[in-house]
SEFIDO-947398 format. One record per residue (C-alpha): z, x, y; residue in three letters. Coordinates in steps of 0.1 Angstrom, whole numbers, plus 2048, in hexadecimal, padded with zeros to 3 digits. Each point is the difference from the previous one (the first is absolute). Layout:
! residues N
ZXYALA;...
! end
This chain:
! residues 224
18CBAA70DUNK;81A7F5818UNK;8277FA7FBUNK;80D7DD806UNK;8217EC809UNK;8057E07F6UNK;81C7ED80EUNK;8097DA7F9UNK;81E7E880AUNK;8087DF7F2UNK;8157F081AUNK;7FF803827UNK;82180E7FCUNK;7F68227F4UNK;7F181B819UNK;7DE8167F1UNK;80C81D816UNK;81E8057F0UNK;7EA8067E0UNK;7E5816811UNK;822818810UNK;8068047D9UNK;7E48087F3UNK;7F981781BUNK;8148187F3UNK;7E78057E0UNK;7E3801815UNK;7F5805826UNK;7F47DD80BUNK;7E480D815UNK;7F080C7DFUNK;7FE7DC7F2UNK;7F27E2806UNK;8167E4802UNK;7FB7DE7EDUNK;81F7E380FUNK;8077DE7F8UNK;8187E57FAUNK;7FB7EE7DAUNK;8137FE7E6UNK;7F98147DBUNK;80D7E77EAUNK;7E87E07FDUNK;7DF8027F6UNK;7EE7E9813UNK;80A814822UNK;7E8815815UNK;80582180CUNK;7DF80E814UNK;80E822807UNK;80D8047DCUNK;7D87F57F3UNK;7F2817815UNK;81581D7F4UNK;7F57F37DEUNK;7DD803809UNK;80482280FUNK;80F80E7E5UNK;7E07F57E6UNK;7ED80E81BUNK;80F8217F9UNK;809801826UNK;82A8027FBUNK;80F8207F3UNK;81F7F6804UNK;8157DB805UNK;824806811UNK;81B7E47FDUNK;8237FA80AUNK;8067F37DBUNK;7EB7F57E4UNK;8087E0808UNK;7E87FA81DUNK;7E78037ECUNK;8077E37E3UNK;81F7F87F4UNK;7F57F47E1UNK;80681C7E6UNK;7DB7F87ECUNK;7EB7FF824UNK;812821809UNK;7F78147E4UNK;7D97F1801UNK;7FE80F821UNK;80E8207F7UNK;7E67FF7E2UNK;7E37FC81DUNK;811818816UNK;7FD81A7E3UNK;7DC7F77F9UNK;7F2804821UNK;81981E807UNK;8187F681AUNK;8248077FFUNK;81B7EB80AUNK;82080D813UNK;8227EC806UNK;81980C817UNK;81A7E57E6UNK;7ED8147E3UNK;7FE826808UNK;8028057DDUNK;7D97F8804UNK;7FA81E80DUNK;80B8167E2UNK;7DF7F07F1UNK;7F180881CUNK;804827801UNK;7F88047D7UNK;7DF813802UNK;7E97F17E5UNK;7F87FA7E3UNK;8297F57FFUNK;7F97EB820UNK;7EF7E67EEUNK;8168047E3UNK;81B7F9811UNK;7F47E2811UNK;7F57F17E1UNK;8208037F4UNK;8117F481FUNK;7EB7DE7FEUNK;8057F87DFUNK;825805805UNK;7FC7E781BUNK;7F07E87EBUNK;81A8037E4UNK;81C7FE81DUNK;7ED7DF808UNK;7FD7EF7E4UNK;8258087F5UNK;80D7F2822UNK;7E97E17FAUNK;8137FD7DDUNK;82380780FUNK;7F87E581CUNK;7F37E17E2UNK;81C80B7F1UNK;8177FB81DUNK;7F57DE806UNK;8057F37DDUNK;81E80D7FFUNK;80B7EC823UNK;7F07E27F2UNK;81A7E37FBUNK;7F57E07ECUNK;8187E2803UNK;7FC7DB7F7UNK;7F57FD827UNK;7E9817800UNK;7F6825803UNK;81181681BUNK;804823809UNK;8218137F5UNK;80A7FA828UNK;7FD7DA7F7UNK;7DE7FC817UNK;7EE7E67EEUNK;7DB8097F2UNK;7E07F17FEUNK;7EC7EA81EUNK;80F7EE817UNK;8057DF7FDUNK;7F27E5814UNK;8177F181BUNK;8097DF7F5UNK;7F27F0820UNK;7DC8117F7UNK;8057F17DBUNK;80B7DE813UNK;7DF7FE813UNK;7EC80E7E9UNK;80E7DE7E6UNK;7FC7E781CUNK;7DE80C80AUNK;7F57FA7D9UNK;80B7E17FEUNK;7EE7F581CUNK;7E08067EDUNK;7FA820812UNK;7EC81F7E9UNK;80C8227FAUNK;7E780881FUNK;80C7E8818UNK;82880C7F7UNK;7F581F808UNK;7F27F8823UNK;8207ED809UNK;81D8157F2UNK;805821810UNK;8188207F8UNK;80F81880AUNK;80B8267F9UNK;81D815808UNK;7F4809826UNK;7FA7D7807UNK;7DC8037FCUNK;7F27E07F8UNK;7DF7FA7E6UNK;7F57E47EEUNK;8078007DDUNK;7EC8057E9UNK;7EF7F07E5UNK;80D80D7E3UNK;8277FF80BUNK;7FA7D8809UNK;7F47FE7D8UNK;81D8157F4UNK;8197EA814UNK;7F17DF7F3UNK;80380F7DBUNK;82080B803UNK;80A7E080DUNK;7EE7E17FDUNK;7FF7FF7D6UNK;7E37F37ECUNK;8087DF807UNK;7EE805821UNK;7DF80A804UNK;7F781F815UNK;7DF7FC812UNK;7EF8227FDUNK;7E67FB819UNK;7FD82480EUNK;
! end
């Protein structure tokens, strides 16, 4: 079994050497193999290769030890965190933090305490999670502000989806009374989002504009 680094950035701005001189000083580099990218920890649906192959690795039984510079390359998400340090346990691979030396107090305890310990230590993490999650909900509902106009945050930031600029409403009319079908709206009209990128719109928001403002009295052709 071999000892491994894993380093990660989020942002172009932020230097993986400067991480590396860190955790140098728990470790000689030369004794590790070194696992780099640039991806962030928080959403799901993004890839990290080096990160998968560590995973792999490690249910290979080929990583005795994972070194950080903090926890947080690895997930930032408090749930995702603790499942790897459940696999990590399994497959017996410790993990060292040069932001989290405390880590290596679990480290040193010679076993049976070892796993004792780290039992412990993840299911205070779990408890720690789910009372942050609690703390957060509660948070929000506490910053929520509902008015006669609507629903906004306690910084007066109104809530909800965005609504439709009045010119994409204005076409979207015009186009209907035309005779044109929910399809052909959606061919014509296009939209855009924050960074000016342009789409067409889609089906579903032409319906929800025609309900919202033609009335019964009109019929809304629902020719997909």
């Amino acid at each position: 079994m071999k000892n491994a680094i894993y380093l990660r950035t989020s942002t172009t701005d932020q230097e993986p050497t400067l991480q590396l001189k860190d955790i140098s000083k728990l470790i000689p580099i030369e004794d590790c193999s070194v696992f780099s990218e640039q991806e962030s920890a928080w959403k799901k649906d993004t890839k990290r290769p080096e990160f998968e192959k560590i995973i792999a690795m490690i249910k290979r039984k080929e990583i005795s030890d994972l070194y950080v510079w903090d926890l947080d390359r690895l997930h930032r998400n408090r749930k995702e965190l603790i499942d790897l340090f459940t696999l990590c346990k399994c497959y017996g691979t410790n993990i060292h933090s040069f932001n989290q030396q405390w880590l290596e107090h679990l480290n040193t305890i010679a076993p049976p305490f070892n796993e004792i310990m780290k039992d412990l230590m993840i299911s205070l993490m779990g408890w720690l999670a789910e009372d942050e999650s609690k703390k957060k909900s509660g948070r929000i509902k506490n910053a929520v502000r509902r008015t006669d106009k609507g629903t906004t945050s306690y910084k007066g930031n109104k809530w909800g989806r965005r609504q439709f600029p009045k010119q994409t409403v204005s076409r979207v009319l015009k186009l209907h009374e035309q005779g044109n079908s929910i399809r052909d709206i959606a061919k014509e009209v296009m939209v855009y989002d924050k960074n000016n990128n342009s789409r067409n719109i889609s089906k579903s928001s032409v319906h929800k504009i025609l309900c919202q403002n033609v009335g019964e009295k009109h019929s809304i052709s629902a020719t997909p």
